[in-house]
N, C-alpha and C positions, 0 to 999 in steps of 0.2 A: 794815691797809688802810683808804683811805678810801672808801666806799661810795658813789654816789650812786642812789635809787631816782626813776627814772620812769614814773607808771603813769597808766594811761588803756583806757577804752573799746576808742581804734586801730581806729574804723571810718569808714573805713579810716585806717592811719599815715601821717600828709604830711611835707614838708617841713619843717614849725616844728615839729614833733615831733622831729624830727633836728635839728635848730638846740639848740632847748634842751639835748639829751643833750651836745649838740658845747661849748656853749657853757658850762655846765655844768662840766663835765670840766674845760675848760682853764684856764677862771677859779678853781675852787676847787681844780685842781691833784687830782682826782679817781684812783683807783688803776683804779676799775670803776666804768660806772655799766648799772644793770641796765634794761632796758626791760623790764613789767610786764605785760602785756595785759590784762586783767579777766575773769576767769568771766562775774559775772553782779557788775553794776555796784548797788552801794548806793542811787543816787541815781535812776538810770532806766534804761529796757531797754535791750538793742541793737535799736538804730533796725533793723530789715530781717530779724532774728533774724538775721544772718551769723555763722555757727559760730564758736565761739573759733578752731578749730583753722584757718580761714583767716587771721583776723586777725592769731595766731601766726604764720604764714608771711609774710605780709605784712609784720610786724614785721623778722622774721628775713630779706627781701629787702631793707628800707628801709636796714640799717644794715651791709650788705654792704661789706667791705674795710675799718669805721672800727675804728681801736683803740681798744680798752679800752672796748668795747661790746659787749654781750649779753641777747640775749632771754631771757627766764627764765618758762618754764613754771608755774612752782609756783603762782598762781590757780589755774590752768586746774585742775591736777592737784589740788589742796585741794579743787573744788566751792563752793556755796555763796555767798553773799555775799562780794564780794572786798573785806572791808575792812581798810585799810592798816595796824591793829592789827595785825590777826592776822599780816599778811605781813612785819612787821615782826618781832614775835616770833619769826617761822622762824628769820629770818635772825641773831637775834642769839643762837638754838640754834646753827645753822650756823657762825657766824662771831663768836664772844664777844670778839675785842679788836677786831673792825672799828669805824671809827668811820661811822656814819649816816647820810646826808642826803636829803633827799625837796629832787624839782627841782620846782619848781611853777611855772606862770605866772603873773602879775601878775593874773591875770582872775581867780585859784583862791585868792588870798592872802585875801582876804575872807573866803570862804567857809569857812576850815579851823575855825571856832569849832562850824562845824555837822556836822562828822566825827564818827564815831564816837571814844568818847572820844577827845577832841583835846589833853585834859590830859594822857592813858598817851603817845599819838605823839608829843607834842614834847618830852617826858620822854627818848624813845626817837632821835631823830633832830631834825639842824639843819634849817632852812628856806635850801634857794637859789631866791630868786624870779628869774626869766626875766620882762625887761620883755618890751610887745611893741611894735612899729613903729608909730606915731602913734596907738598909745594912750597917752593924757597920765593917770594915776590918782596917788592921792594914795599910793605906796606906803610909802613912809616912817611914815603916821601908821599904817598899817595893823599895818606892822610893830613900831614901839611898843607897839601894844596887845596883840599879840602876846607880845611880852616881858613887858608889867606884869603881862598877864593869867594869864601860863601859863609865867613862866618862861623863854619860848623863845628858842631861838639864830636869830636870820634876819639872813641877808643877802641885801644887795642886787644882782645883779651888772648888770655894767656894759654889757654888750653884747646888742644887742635882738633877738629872735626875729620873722621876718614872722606876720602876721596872715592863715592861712587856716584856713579852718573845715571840718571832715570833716562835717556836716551839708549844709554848700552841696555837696559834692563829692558825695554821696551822690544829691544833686536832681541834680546838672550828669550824674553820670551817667543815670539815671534817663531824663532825655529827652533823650540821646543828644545834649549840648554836649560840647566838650572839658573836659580836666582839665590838660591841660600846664601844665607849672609847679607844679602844686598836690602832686603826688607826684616820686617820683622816677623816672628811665626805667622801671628792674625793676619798680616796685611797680607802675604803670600799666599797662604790659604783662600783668605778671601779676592785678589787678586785670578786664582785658579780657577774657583768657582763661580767667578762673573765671566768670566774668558772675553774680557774685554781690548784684552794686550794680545790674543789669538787670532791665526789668518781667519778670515773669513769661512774657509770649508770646514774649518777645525769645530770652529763656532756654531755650527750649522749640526754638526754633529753632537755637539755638548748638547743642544739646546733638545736637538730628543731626545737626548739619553738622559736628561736630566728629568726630562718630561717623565719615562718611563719608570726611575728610580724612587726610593723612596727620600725622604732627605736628609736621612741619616749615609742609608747605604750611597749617595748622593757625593754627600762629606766624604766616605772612606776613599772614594774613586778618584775624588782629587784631589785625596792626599795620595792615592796608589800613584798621578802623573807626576807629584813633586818629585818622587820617590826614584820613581824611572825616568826622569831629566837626567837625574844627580849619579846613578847606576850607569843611565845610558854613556856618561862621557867615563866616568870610573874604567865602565869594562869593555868602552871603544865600539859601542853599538850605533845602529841610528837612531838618533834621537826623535826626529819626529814621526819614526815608524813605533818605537818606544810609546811616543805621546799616545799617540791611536790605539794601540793596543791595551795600556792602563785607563784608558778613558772608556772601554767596550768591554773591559776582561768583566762587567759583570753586569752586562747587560740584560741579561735573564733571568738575573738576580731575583726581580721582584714578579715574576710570572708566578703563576698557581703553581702549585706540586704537579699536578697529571702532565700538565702541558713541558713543565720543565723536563718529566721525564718522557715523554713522547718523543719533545725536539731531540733530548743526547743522544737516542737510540740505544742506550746502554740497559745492561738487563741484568746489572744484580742486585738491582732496588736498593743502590747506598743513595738514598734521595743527597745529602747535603752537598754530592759534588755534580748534581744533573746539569746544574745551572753552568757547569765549567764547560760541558759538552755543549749543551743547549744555546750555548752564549755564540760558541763560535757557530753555528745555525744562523743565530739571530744577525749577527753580526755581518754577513753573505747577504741572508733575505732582507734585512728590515734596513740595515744603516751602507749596502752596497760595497762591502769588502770583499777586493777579490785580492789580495797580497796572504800568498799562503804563509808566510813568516807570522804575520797578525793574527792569521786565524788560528795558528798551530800554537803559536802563545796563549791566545785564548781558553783553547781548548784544555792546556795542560797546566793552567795557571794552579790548580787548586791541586791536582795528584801528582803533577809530572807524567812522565813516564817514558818507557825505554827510546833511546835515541834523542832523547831531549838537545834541544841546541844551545849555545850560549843566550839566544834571545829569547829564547822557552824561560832559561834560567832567570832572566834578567825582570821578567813581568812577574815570576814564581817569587821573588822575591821583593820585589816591591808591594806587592799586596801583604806582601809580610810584615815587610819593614816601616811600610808608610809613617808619617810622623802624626797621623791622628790614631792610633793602636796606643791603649795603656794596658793591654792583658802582662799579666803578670810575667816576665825574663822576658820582654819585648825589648827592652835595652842592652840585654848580652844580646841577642839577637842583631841590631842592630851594629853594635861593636864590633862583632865579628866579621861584619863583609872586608874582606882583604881584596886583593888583584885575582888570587886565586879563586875560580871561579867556582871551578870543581870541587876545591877544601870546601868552601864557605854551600853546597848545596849539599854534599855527604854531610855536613852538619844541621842544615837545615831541614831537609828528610826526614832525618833520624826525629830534630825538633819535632816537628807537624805528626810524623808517628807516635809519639810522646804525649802531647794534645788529641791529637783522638784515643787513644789508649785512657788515659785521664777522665775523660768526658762517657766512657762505656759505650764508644761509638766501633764502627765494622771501620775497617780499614780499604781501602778499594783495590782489587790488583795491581793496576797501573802504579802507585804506588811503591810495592814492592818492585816492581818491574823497572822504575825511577833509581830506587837503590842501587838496583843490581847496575843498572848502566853506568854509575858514577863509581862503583865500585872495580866494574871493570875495567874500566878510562884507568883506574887507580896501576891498576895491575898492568897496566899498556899490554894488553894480550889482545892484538889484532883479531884472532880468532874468535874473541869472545864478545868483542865487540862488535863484528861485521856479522848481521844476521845470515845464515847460508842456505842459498837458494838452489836447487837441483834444477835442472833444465833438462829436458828430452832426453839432449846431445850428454851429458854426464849418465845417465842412467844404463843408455845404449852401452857405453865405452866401457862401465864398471860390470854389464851383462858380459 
């Protein structure tokens, strides 16, 4: 068999991490190649301490459905320094007519003089270097020296890997930007819902609210944070006020009906949106929020309603859009968010009206009331939009 090993850190595994395995494989016509994840890295720690055994998994989501790919345990399970000697040795216990190969990138070709003995590994396995996307390096001379120096077999292959960085991704999550693109659906998702790449207080609040959810409704919450990452930088919000508020907008989600409608205080018995009211309650009482921006997205995440803010808008819509939703024009849906805040929520209203109309459900007033405001905004009529308040001092003067 021909062998190819790629290992790394995989915190977390992206996208050019699968390029290279893919690329790899096809080019050098590969039987298997193994993706490695590291114990405990030779060179420096893992950035956040995240468990091998999440990385592991992570691994093991990113390369879902590819042929002749496999995450391989055996770091983890040795302990210890994960250097690519020793891992290599297993394998050539395991597998004595296999032939070799270690996948490297162009960025890591350099640096193989400074491995642990690099004379035993290239004794032991070929070199396939993985270019990457508008990095221009001088590989070629690299890998002559390679060869004069040590004997080694490298090649160069022809097709180039993108250039994302699991360092940047680790900060992008961190203060709550997006990461689309940078992983794959599964690992992001699943990245979300470990909140393993999350400050610390963020974590501390997943970890009840996860408690309290069902894990379904669970799944939709943190695809509602993906959703409001990618919105928050679109439509210039704060994002990790963004984060907090799709991670709590349904908090009360999984409470009983009485209690859900006790908390909203609302009284026209539309049970299905109590939990929108009730949330921002729960949200105050039970998980300590006092940022009225959070709580007022909370509250309006499911009706809207008059005077809505951009960041009202921004959660209303992520629980819309999120990318775990398959209900039926959830894709125009999602097409349509433009810059324009206000188009894209007079369309999305009208949507949500449309779906409970469909379903033989009451429609809530706030609702209607949601309309009218966006519609107003429409019409720029100051008047119609500034609610008008009478005071004393007006009543007197019109007497």
């Amino acid at each position: 068999m021909r062998i190819g090993l790629l290992g790394g850190t995989f915190n977390p595994i992206h996208r050019a991490h699968v390029q290279m395995a893919q690329i790899a494989r096809d080019e050098a016509a590969l039987d298997l190649v193994l993706l490695m994840p590291a114990a405990d890295p030779p060179h420096k720690p893992v950035d956040g301490e995240v468990p091998a055994s999440v990385r592991l998994w992570l691994a093991q989501l990113a390369i879902f459905g590819e042929a002749r790919m496999e995450v391989s345990d055996a770091e983890i399970l040795r302990g210890g320094k994960s250097y690519t000697l020793l891992t290599l040795q297993e394998l050539v216990l395991r597998c004595p007519e296999a032939e070799l190969f270690l996948i490297i990138g162009s960025d890591m070709l350099s640096d193989l003089p400074n491995w642990y003995h690099p004379e035993e590994v290239l004794k032991m396995a070929s070199v396939l270097c993985v270019p990457r996307v508008g990095i221009d390096q001088d590989d070629e001379q690299t890998a002559q020296m390679l060869r004069e120096r040590y004997g080694a077999s490298v090649r160069l292959l022809s097709a180039k890997a993108d250039v994302i960085s699991s360092t940047d991704i680790r900060a992008r999550l961190s203060a709550g930007l997006p990461v689309e693109g940078m992983l794959s659906d599964l690992v992001e998702q699943a990245v979300y819902e470990s909140g393993d790449y999350f400050p610390q207080e963020v974590r501390a609040l997943q970890e009840k609210c996860r408690a309290a959810l069902s894990p379904k409704r669970y799944h939709h919450v943190c695809g509602t944070m993906r959703a409001a990452a990618a919105l928050a930088v679109f439509w210039r919000q704060d994002a990790q006020k963004a984060r907090i508020a799709a991670l709590l907008h349904d908090c009360a989600k999984c409470l009983d009906l009485l209690s859900q409608e006790v908390l909203s205080g609302d009284e026209t018995g539309i049970a299905p949106v109590h939990h929108a009211f009730a949330g921002a309650v729960v949200a105050r009482m039970e998980y300590g929020i006092t940022d009225d921006a959070i709580l007022g997205a909370i509250r309006r995440h499911t009706t809207g309603d008059w005077g809505m803010t951009d960041f009202d808008a921004l959660i209303f819509s992520a629980d819309l859009i999120e990318p775990t939703r398959s209900f039926s024009g959830v894709e125009d849906d999602r097409a349509r968010v433009t810059e324009d805040i206000d188009g894209y929520m007079r369309y999305a209203l009208r949507r949500v009206a449309q779906l409970v109309a469909e379903k033989g459900r009451q429609a809530h007033p706030a609702s209607a009331r949601a309309m009218a405001w966006y519609a107003a905004k429409q019409r720029g009529a100051r008047e119609a939009i500034m609610k008008p308040t009478q005071t004393n001092n007006d009543t007197e003067e019109y007497n």
